[in-house]
N, C-alpha and C positions, 0 to 999 in steps of 0.2 A: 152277540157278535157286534163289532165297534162296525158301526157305518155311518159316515157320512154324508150320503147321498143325498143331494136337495140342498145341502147348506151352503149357504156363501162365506168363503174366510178372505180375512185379507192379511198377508204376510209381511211384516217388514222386518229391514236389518238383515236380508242376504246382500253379501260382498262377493262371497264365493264360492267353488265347493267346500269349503272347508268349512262354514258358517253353520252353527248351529240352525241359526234360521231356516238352512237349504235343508238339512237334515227332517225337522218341521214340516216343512212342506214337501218337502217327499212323501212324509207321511200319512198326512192329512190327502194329497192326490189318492193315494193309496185306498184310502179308507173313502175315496170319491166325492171329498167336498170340490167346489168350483172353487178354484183361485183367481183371488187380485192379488200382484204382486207390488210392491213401492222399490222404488231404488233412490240413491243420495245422489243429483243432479252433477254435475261438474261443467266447467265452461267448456269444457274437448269432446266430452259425450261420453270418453270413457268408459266407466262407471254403467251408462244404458246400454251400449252394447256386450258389455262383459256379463252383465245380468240378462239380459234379454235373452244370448245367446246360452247360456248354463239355465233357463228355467223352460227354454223349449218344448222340451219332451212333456212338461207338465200341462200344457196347453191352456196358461191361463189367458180368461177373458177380458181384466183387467190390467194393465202394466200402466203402473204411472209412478212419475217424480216426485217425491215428497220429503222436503228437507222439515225435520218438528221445529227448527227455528225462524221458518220462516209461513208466518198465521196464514198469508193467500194460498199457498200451496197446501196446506191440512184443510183448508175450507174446499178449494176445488177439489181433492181426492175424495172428500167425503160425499159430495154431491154430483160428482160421477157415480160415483156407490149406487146413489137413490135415484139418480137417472137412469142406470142400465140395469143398475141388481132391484131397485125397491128395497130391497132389506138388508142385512147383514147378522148373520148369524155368531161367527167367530172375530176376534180379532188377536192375532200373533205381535205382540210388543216385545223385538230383539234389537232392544234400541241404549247403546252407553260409547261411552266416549271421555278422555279426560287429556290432555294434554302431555305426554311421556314424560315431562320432568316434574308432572305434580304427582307422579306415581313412587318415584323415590326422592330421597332425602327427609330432611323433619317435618310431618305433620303440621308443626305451630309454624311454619313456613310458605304455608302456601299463599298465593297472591287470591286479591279478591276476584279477579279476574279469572283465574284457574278452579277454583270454587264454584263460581256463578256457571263456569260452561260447563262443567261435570254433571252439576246437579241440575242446570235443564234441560241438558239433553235426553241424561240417563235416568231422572227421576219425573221430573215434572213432565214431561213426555207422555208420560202412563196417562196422569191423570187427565192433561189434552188431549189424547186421542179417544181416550174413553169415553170424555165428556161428548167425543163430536159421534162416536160410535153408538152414544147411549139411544138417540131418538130414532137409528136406524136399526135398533132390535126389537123390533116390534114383537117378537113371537119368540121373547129370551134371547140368551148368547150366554156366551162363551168367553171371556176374555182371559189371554195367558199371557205372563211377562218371563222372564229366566233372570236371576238371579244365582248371588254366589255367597260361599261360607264368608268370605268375608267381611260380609255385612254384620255378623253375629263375634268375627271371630277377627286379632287385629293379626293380619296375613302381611309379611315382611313383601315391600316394594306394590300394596295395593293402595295404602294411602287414602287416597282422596276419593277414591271410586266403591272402597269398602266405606266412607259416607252414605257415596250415592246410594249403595245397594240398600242399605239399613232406611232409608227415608224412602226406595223404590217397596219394599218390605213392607214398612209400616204403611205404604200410599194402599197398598193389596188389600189392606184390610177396611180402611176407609173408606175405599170404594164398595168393597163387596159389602158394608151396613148399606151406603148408599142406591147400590143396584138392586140386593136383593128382593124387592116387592116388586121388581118390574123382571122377577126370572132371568137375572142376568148374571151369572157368577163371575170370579175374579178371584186367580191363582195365580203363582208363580212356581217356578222349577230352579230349584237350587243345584244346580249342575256339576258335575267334579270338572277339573280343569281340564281343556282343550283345548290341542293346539289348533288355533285360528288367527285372523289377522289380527281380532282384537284383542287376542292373550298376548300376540307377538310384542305388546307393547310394555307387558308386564315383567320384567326383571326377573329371570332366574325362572319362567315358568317350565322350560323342561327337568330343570332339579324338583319343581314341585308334581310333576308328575311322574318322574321316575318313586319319589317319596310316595305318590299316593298310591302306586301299583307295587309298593314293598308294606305300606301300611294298612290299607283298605282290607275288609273282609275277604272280597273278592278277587285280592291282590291283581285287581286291574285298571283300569282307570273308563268309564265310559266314551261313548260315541256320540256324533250328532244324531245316529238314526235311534238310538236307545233316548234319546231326548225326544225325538219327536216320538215316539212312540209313546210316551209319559204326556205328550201334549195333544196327542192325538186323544188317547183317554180324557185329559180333562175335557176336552172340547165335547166332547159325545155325552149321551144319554145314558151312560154305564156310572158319569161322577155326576148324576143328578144331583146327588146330598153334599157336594163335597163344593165350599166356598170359603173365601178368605184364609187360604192354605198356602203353604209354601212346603212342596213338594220334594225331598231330596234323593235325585238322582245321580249320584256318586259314587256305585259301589259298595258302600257302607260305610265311607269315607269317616260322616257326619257322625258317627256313634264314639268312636275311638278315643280316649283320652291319651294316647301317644301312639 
């Protein structure tokens, strides 16, 4: 039976209902781990109240601000962690971002500047938080990132972000040589397309989902709660053996050659 219970996770990358993230931590509450949740700060508050208020019912212990590009805020969320929790068990990495016009047009086009903010939000991110999660696993963990085909596969209007995903990809494996003696695994979930805020930014993603629910085995297209429910597993004791993988929950999307 998947449980939870006793472990600390901490979630980041919910915006909204729609977020895979929230989907995540639905499930992980579910299966009774305690949640810390992060949200992305703004000057109006925004953003804290919109999350605070959508993650209620889950009753986490922890809520705090944590933007990955700015070092003082990943160092105090982390040592909040070991202030109130001591440990950490899980950590949920639902963190990407690229600028909407480095998403279409030419590849050999993109500005250094649209490059550099893709890739350390949506990639080097993993490896920062990992790094600052690794001394607070004392007793193992769990770390999951989401990921897409287009990191493996070049997806019209992904661009700059199916970079990201391919070097968030390869950082999965890296780390999990690097984690593994200290029993801390490191996965990702290669997810079919959904509509959320951060697809919304993707050109043409409702044609790519009508496509995947006429192509797919399953002729459907997944859910955020069928994503958590895959992160749910990895986080548990049921994917003991199971490290430096990338996971595909698509429907059967991933198999099909047309």
């Amino acid at each position: 039976m998947l449980n939870l219970t006793g472990k600390n996770a901490l979630v980041t990358g919910i915006a909204n209902n729609r977020s895979i993230a929230w989907g995540i931590a639905q499930q992980l509450h579910k299966a009774g781990a305690n949640l810390g949740i992060t949200y992305l700060p703004d000057e109006r508050g925004k953003m804290e109240k919109k999350v605070a208020e959508l993650v209620e019912p889950l009753n986490p212990s922890l809520f705090l601000p944590c933007n990955v590009q700015n070092d003082e805020q990943i160092q105090s969320t982390f040592e909040t962690i070991r202030d109130q929790w001591g440990k950490l068990d899980i950590l949920i990495h639902c963190l990407a971002f690229a600028n909407k016009d480095d998403l279409t047009g030419d590849f050999s086009q993109i500005s250094r500047s649209g490059f550099n903010t893709a890739l350390e939000i949506s990639t080097y991110s993993l490896a920062q938080l990992s790094g600052a999660a690794k001394p607070l696993m004392t007793e193992g963990g769990s770390i999951v990132t989401l990921t897409y085909l287009g990191g493996v596969r070049a997806v019209p209007n992904y661009n700059v972000m199916g970079v990201a995903k391919a070097g968030l990809e390869a950082s999965v494996r890296y780390l999990a040589a690097e984690f593994g003696s200290h029993n801390i695994r490191v996965n990702a979930i290669s997810a079919g397309p959904i509509r959320t805020l951060a697809s919304s930014a993707v050109g043409g993603i409702l044609d790519m989902i009508h496509h995947v629910e006429q192509v797919a085995p399953l002729r459907r297209t997944v859910t955020p709660l069928e994503v958590g429910n895959a992160a749910a597993f990895l986080c548990s004791d049921l994917s003991s053996g199971i490290t430096g993988q990338v996971l595909y929950v698509d429907a059967g999307y991933e198999i099909m050659g047309m």
